[in-house]
Backbone as CSV, one residue per row, in Angstrom:
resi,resn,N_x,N_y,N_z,CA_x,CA_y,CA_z,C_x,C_y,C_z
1,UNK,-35.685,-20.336,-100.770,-34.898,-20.438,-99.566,-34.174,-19.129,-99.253
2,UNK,-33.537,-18.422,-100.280,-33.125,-17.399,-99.943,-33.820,-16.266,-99.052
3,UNK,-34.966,-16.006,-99.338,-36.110,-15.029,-98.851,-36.143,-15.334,-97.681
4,UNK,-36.349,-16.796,-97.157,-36.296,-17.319,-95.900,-35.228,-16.846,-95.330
5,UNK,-34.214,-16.956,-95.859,-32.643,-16.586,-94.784,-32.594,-15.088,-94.908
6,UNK,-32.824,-14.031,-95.652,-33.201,-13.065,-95.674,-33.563,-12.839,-94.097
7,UNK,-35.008,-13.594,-94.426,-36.252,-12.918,-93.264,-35.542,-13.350,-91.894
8,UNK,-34.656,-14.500,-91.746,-33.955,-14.891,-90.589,-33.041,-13.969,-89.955
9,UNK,-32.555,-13.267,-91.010,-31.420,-12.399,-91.260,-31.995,-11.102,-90.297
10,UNK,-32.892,-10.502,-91.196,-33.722,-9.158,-90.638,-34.312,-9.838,-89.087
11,UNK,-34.591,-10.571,-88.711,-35.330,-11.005,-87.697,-33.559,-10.844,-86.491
12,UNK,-32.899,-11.553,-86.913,-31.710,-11.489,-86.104,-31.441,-10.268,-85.816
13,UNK,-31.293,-9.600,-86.715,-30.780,-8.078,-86.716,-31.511,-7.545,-85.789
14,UNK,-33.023,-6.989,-86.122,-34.183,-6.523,-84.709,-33.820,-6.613,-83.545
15,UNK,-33.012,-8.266,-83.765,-33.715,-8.348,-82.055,-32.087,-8.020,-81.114
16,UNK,-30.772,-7.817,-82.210,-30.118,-7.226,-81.696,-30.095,-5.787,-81.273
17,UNK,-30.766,-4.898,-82.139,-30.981,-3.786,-82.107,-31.920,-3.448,-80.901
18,UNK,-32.782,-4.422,-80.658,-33.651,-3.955,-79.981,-32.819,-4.257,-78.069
19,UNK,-32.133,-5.096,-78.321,-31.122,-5.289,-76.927,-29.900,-4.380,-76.992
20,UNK,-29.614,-3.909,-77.926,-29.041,-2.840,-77.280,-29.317,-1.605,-76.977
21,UNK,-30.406,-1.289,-77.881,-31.571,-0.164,-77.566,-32.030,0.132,-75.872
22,UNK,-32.154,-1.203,-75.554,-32.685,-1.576,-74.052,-31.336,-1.600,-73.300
23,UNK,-30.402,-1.778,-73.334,-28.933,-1.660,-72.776,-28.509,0.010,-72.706
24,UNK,-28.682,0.507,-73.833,-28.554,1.707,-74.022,-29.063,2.682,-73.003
25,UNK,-30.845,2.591,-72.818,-31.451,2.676,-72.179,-31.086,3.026,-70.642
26,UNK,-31.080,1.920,-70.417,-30.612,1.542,-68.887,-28.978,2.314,-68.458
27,UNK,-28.213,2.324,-69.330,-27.179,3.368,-69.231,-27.270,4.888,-69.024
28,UNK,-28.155,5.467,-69.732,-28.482,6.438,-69.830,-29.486,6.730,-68.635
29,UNK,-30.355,6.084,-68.091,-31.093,5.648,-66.587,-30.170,6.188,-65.463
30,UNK,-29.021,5.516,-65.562,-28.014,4.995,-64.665,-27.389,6.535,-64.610
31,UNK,-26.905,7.095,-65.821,-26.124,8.529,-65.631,-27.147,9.010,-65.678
32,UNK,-28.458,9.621,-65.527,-28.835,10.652,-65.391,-29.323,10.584,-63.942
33,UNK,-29.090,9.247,-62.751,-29.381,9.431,-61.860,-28.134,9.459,-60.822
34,UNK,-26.981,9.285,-61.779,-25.823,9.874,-61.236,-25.417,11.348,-61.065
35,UNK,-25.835,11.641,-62.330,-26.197,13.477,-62.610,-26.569,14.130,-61.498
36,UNK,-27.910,13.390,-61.146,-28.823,14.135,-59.912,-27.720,14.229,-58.671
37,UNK,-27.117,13.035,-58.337,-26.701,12.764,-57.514,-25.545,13.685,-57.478
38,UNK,-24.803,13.630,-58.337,-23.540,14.575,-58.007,-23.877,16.624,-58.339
39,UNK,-24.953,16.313,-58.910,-25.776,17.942,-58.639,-25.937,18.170,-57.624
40,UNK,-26.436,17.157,-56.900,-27.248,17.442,-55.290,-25.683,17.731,-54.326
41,UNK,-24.821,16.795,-54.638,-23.814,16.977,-53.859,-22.141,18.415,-53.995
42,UNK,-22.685,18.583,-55.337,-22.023,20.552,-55.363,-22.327,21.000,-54.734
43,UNK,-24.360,20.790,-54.945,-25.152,22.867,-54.248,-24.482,22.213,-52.515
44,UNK,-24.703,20.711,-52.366,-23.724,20.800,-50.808,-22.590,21.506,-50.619
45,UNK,-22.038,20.901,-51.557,-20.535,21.897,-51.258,-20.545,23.370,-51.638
46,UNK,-21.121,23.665,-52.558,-21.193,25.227,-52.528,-21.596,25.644,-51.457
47,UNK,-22.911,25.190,-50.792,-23.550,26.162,-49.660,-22.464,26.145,-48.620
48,UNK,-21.460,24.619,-48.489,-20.664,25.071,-47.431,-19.142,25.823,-47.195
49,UNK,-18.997,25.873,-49.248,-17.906,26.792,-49.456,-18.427,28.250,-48.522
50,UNK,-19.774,28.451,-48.974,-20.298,30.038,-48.971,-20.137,30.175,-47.279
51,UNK,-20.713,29.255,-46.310,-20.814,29.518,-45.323,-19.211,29.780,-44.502
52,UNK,-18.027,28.882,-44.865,-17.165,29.013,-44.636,-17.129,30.506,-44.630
53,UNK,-16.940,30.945,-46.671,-16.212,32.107,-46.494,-16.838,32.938,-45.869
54,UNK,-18.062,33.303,-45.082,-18.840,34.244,-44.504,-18.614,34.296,-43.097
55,UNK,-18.433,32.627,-42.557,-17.597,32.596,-41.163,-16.012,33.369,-41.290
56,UNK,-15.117,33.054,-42.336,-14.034,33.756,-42.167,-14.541,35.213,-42.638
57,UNK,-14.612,36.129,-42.993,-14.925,37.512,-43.557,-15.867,37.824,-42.346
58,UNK,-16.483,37.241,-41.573,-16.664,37.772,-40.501,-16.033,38.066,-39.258
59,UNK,-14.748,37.209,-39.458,-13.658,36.675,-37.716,-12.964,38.285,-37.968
60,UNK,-12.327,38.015,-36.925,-11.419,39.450,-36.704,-10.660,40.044,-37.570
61,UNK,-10.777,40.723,-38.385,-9.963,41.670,-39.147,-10.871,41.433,-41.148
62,UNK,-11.941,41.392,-40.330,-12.890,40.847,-41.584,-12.283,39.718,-42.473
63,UNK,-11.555,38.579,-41.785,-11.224,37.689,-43.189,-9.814,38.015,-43.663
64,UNK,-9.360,38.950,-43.313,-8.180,39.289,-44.231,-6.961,39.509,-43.466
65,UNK,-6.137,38.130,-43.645,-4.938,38.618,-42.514,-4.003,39.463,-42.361
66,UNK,-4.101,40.417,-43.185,-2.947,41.424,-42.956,-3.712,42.660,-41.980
67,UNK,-4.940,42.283,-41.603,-5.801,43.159,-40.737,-5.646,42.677,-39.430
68,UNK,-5.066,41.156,-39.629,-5.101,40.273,-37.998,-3.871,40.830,-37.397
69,UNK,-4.168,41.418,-36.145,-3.029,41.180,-35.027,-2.260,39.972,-35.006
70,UNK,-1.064,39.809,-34.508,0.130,38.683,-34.884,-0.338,38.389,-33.069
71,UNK,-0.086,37.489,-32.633,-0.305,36.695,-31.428,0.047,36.992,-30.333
72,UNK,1.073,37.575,-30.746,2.069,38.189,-29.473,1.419,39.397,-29.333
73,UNK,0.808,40.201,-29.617,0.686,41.633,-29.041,-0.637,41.340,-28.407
């Protein structure tokens, strides 16, 4: 009988291992398609940091306000 509860034993164990293996899984699924997702959404924001600063460094006084005329003159 013992051998039997043994083998019940190891059989239990597997099939926990094997559900969290598969849980595991699916987590790791889940963040690496979050990954993508928030990768994709930097190079967005970078390209529109870059474009910003290229719109300002281009406006009047290249970007840099101590080059800007004050309003009144």
């Amino acid at each position: 009988m013992s051998e039997q509860r043994d083998w019940e034993d190891i059989q239990s164990r597997l099939a926990f291992q094997e559900q969290a293996v598969s849980e595991l899984s699916d987590v790791v699924a889940r963040q690496a398609e979050q990954i993508d997702r928030l990768e994709q959404q930097l190079r967005a924001l970078a390209g529109k940091y870059r474009d910003l600063r290229d719109t300002l460094e281009e406006g009047p006084g290249g970007g840099n306000p101590v080059n800007e005329r004050p309003p009144h003159y």
